[in-house]
N, C-alpha and C positions, 0 to 999 in steps of 0.2 A: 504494500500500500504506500502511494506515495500523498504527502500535503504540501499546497503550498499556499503559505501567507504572510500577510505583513506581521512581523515578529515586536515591533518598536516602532514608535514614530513621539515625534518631538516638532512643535509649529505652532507660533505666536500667530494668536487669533482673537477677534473685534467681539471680547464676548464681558457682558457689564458686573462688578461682581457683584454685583446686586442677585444674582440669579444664583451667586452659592450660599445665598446665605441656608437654606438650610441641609448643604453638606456637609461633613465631618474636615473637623479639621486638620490638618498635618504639618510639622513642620516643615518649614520654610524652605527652599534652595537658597544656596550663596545667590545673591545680587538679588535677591525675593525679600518681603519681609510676610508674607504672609502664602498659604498654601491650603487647599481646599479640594476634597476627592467625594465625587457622585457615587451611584448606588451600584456602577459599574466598572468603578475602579479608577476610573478616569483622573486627571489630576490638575488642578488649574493654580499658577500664581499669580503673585501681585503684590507691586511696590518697589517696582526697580525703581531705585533712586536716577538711573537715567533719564530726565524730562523727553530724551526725545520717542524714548519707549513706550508706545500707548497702548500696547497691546496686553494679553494674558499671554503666559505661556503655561500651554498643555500637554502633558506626557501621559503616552497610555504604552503601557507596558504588553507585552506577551499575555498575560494573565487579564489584562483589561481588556485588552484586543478578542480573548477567546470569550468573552462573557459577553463581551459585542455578539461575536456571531451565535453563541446560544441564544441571544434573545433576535434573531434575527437577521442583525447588522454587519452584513457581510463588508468585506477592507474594501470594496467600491462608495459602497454607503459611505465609510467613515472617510474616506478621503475626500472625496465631494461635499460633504457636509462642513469639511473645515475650510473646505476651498471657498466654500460659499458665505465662509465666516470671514472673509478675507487672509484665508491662512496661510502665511509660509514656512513653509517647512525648512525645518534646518535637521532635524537627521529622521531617516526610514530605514529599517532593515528589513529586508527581504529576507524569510528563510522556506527553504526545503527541504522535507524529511521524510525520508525511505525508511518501511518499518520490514523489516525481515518478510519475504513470502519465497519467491522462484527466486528473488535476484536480490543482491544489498549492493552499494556502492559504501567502499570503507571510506575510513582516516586514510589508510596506506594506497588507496588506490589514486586518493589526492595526489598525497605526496610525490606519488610515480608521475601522476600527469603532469605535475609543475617539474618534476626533475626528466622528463623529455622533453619541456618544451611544446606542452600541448595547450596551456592556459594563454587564453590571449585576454589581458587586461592590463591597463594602466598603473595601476597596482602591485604587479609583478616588478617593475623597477624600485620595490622598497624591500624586495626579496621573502623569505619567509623563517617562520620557527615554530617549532615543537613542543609541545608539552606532555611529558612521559609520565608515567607512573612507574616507579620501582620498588621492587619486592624480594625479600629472600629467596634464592635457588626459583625464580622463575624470570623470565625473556619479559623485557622492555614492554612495556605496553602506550600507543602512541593513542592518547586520548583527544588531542586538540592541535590542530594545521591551521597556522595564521600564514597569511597571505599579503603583505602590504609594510609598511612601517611602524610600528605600533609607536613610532614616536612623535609621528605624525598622523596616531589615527582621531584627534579632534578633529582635524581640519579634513583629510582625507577618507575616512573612514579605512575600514578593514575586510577582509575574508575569512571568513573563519568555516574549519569542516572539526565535527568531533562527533565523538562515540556519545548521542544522549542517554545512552541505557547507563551508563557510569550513573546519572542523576538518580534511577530509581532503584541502585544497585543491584543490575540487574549483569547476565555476563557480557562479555564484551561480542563486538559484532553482530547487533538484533536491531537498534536501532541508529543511524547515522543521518546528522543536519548538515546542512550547509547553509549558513548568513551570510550576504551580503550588508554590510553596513555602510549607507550611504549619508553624506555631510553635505552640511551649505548648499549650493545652487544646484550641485547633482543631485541631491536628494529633494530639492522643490521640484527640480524640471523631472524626476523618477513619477515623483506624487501624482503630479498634474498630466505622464502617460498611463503610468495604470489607472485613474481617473478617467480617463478618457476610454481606453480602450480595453480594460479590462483584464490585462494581458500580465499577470506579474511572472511566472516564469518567460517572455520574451523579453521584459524587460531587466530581470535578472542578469541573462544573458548579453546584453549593450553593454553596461561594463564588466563582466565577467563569464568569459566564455572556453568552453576548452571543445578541441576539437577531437574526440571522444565516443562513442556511440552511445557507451553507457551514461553519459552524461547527458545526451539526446535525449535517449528515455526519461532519465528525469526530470528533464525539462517538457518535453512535447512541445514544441514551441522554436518555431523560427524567430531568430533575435528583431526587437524592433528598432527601426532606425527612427532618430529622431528628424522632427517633423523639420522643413527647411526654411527660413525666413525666419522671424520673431516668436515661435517656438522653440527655435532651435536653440539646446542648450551649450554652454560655451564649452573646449575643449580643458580637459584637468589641466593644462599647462597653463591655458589663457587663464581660469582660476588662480592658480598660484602667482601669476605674472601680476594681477591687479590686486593679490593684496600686498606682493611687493612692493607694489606703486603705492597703496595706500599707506604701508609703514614708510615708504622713503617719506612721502607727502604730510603726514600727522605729524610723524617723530624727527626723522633726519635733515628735513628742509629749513624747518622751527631752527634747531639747534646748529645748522652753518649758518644763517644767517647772525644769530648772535655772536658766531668763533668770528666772522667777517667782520662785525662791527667791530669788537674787541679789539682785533688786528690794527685798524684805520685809526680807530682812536691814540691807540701809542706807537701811530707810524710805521708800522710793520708792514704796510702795502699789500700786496697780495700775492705775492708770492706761493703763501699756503693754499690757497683757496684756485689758484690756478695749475699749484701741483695735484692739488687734489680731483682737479677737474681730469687731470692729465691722466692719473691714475685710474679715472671711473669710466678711461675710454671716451671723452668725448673731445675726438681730432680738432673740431674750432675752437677750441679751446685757446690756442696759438694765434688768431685769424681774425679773434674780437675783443673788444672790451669784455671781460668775464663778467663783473656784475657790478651794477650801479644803483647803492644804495642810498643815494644821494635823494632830499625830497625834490 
């Protein structure tokens, strides 16, 4: 038997909290000052000291998620619903899981496909690691395959494959998942295609795909490409590229300006500010006046 559904999901949404007042309360997340969970688990905050934050932010867990669809609300419904809230999503994982019948796809059989070179995802450039279980006088047992950077899985997210029978101590190789955990604008623009089209294993497969059979089968599902024009979500590089631009721009721009003036003030000229240009690659540097911070 194979499942598959949205396992997490995480997305600031236009909801008043007038409307928790009577659910239970829980504490808070860091940059929250206050937290509130419905009668399905669901979880909503409020009170980020950021003024420009006007949103709630909602987290529904695996466990919330499956209370959804017992009463109904399949991960179409919930995504829609939040979309409709005006939600964005900052992280979705996607998971699939093989319960032992004719066929299992393991931990080890991951491992193998990423050590041939059969995984094709952006992801694969943060390489992968293991998490084993050891026991006296018996063989390794490979319980958890991460797929990605785990140092960078805030921003990027991760892959993860492991033995879920471990959870109900039960023996190894009966039941095996595979998440996809997806961050920031790949996980809005993820939301807003299974949203649309209902597709979570082809969407799975967009950024995470191997080329595999047994991996076919779990999926059933040819990958979806994203839609082209102002759907189209940007590439993981282009992501990373603009927030490096937004830390030069917040952080590093602020802070030469001031080494500049410093400089001018006790006649230092510019020399530094033009070796530095020189250093960051940028050839006119030599060609112009660097910078004038004259009024």
């Amino acid at each position: 038997m194979i499942e598959r559904h949205i396992d997490y999901m995480q997305v600031s949404v236009l909801k008043p909290e007038g409307d928790c007042a009577a659910m239970d309360i829980v504490p808070a997340l860091q940059f929250y000052k206050r937290g509130y969970r419905d009668t399905l688990g669901l979880r909503y905050y409020y009170g980020n000291p950021n003024p420009k934050v006007k949103k709630s932010l909602c987290i529904a867990s695996g466990a919330a998620l499956q209370n959804c669809r017992d009463k109904g609300l399949d991960d179409n419904y919930m995504l829609n619903s939040m979309l409709e809230q005006d939600g964005k999503f900052s992280r979705l994982d996607l998971a699939v899981t093989e319960y032992i019948e004719k066929d299992l796809v393991t931990v080890e059989d991951v491992e193998a496909w990423f050590k041939r070179g059969l995984v094709e995802s952006p992801l694969c450039s943060g390489g992968a690691e293991k998490l084993q279980s050891i026991e006296p006088d018996k063989e390794d047992i490979l319980e958890t395959l991460y797929i990605g950077d785990l140092n960078k899985r805030g921003t990027r997210g991760i892959f993860r494959a492991y033995d879920k029978g471990v959870e109900f101590e039960l023996p190894e190789h009966l039941i095996t998942r595979l998440e996809l955990e997806n961050r920031g604008e790949v996980a809005h623009a993820c939301a807003e295609r299974i949203a649309r089209d209902d597709n979570l294993a082809g969407n799975f497969r967009t950024r995470f795909n191997v080329k595999h059979h047994d991996f076919d089968r779990l999926m059933d599902s040819e990958i979806v490409k994203p839609m082209r024009g102002k759907a189209k979500p940007k590439p993981e590089a282009e992501i990373e590229m603009d927030r490096r631009w937004k830390w030069l721009m917040d952080s590093v721009a602020p802070a030469m300006k001031e080494a500049i003036e410093f400089d001018e003030k006790r006649g230092f000229g510019r020399s530094r500010p033009f070796n530095f240009a020189v250093a960051a690659g940028l050839k006119w540097a030599d060609k112009v006046d660097l910078l004038d911070t004259s009024d």
